[in-house]
N, C-alpha and C positions, 0 to 999 in steps of 0.2 A: 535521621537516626532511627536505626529500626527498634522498635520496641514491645513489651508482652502486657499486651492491656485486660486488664478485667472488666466486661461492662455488664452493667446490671441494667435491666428493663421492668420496670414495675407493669403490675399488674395494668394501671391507668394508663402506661404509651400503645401497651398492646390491645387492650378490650376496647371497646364500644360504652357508651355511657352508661353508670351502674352495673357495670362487667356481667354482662350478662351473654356474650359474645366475642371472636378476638378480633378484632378489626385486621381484615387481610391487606389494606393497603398499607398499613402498616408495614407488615410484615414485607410487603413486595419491597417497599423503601429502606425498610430498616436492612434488611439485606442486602441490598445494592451498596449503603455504605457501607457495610462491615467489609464486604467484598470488596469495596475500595482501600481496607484499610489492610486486610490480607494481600491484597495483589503489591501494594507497596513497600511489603516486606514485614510488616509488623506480626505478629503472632495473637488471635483474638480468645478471646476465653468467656461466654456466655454465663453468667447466673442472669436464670430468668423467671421470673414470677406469669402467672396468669390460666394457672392448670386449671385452677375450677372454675375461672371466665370460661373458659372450654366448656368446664361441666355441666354447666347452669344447661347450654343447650345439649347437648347429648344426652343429657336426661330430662331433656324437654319441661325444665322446669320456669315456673313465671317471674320465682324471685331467687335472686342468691339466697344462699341459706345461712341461717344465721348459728343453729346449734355446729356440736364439732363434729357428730359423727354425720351431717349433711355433707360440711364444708369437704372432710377426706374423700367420702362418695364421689364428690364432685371431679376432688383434684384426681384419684384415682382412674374418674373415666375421662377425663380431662386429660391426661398429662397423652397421650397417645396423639389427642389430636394438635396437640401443641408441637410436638416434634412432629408429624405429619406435614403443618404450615413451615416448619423452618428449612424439613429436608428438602418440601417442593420449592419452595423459596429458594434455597441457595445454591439446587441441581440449577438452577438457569442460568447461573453464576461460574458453572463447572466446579464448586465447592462440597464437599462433605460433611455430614453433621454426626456431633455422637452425644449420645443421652448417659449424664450422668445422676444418678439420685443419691444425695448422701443425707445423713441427720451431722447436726453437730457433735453426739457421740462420734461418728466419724473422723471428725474433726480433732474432738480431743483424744483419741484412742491412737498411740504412737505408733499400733501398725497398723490401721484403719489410715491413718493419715498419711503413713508414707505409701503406701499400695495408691493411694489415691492421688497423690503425686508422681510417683513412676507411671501411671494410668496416662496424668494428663501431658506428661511430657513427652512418653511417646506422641499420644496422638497429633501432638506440635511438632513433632518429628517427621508427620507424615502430611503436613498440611491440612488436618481435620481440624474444624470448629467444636470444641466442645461445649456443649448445653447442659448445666448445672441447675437444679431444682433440688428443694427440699423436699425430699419424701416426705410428702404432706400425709401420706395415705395412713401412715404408721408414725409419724413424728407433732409434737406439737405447737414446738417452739415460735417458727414462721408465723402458723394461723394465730397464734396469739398477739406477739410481738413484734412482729418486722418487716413481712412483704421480701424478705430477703435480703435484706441490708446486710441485717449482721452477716449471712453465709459470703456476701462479697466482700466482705472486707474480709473475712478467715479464709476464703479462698484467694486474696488478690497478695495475703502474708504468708501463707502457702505455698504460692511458686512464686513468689519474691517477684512480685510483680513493677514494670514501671508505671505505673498508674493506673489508678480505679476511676473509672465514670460511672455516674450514675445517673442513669435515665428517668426521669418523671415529668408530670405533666405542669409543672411550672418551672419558671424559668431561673432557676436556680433559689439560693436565701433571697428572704425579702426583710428590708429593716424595719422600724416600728411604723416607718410612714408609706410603706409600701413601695420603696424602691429597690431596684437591684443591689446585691452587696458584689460588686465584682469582684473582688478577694478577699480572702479573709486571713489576716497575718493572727489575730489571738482566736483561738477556736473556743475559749472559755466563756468569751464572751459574746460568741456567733449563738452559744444557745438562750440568752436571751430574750431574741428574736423571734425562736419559735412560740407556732401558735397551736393549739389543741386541735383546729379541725384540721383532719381529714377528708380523698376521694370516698366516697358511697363504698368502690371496688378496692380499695385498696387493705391494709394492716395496719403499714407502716404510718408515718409522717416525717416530717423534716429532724423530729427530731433522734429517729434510728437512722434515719442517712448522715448525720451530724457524728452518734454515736460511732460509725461502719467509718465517718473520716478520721473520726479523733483515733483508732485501732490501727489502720495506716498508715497516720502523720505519725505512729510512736516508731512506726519501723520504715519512716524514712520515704516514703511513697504516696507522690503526689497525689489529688483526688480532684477529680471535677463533677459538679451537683449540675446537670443540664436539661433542659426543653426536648424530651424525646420526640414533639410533634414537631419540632424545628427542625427543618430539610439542614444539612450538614454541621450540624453543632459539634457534632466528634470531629470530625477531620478541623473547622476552625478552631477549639478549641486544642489540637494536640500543634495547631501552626503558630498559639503563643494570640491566636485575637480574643478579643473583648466578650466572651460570650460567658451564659451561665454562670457560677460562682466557684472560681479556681483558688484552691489551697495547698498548701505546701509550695517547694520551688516551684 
């Protein structure tokens, strides 16, 4: 069944440790399967975090920065080489990429939101990959809160999407003894679970991907929390196996 997925890559699948860089084999792999999942008819929809992993090095700096008008610095020279990697990335692919930047005003603004829907649906129209980042540069939601979570789940309610993945660097919920939750039927009590730390590089934690699924589950659209360093987690979790931590049908 061919389907419109929204997938989100944090900051941590795509950077190098302490995001200080993006890690391009990444990007070589994470390409190859999205491009698996385009060629098989599906419709793919990027929100991506790791603009100012970019930045750190294009402005040749030693540590990520911690104040906000660093962090926008960053993502602003950041965000250019981040589509950069995905457009050379997915040309090998014979794919297309388009860069979109919204804020959540966007989001909430009834024509802000529909322009940005007719936007993406053409480009699905044309078999382009659209790439979805929070205008970090002028917005501040993201750097404070979320690494992107929340914009994926308001993008994946958006174009009514069939399922939200989300990319990070563990392997889905973990429960209080540290093993996998392979699904989670009550979400009320999956947050629980969560634990306060966070990656070095990242915003978010378990507990705004939790938040981005419980926005989803309200409108009906499945989500799965997965291991973006694990070679084909998307394609076996969309074939129904045992991977990462799947909710809703």
């Amino acid at each position: 069944m061919k389907k419109r997925l929204v997938i989100k890559l944090g900051t941590g699948v795509l950077s190098t440790p302490a995001g200080k860089s993006l890690d391009q084999s990444q990007f070589a792999r994470l390409s190859t399967e999205i491009a698996e999942l385009q060629n098989a008819g599906h419709s793919c929809i990027m929100v991506s975090s790791a603009a100012i992993a970019a930045g750190v090095r294009v402005l040749k700096l030693k540590h990520r920065p911690e104040d906000l008008p660093g962090k926008q610095a960053c993502a602003a020279a950041g965000q250019p080489e981040l589509m950069r990697l995905y457009s050379t990335s997915f040309k090998k692919h014979g794919l297309n990429v388009a860069q979109l930047l919204l804020t959540h005003g966007d989001i909430d603004s009834l024509m802000h939101r529909e322009n940005a829907r007719n936007t993406l649906d053409r480009l699905l129209e044309h078999g382009v990959i659209p790439i979805i980042n929070e205008n970090d540069s002028v917005a501040v939601e993201e750097l404070r809160f979320g690494d992107n979570d929340r914009l994926s789940a308001e993008v994946a309610t958006l174009m009514n999407a069939d399922h939200l993945i989300i990319l990070t660097s563990t392997d889905g919920l973990m429960d209080d003894k540290g093993l996998r939750v392979p699904r989670v039927y009550n979400l009320s009590e999956a947050f629980r679970y969560v634990r306060p730390e966070k990656g070095e590089e990242s915003t978010g934690g378990m507990k705004t991907k939790l938040e981005a699924v419980r926005k989803v589950s309200s409108n009906s659209i499945p989500a799965h929390i997965l291991d973006g360093r694990i070679p084909d987690r998307m394609k076996d979790a969309l074939a129904g196996k045992d991977v990462g931590t799947a909710f809703g049908k």
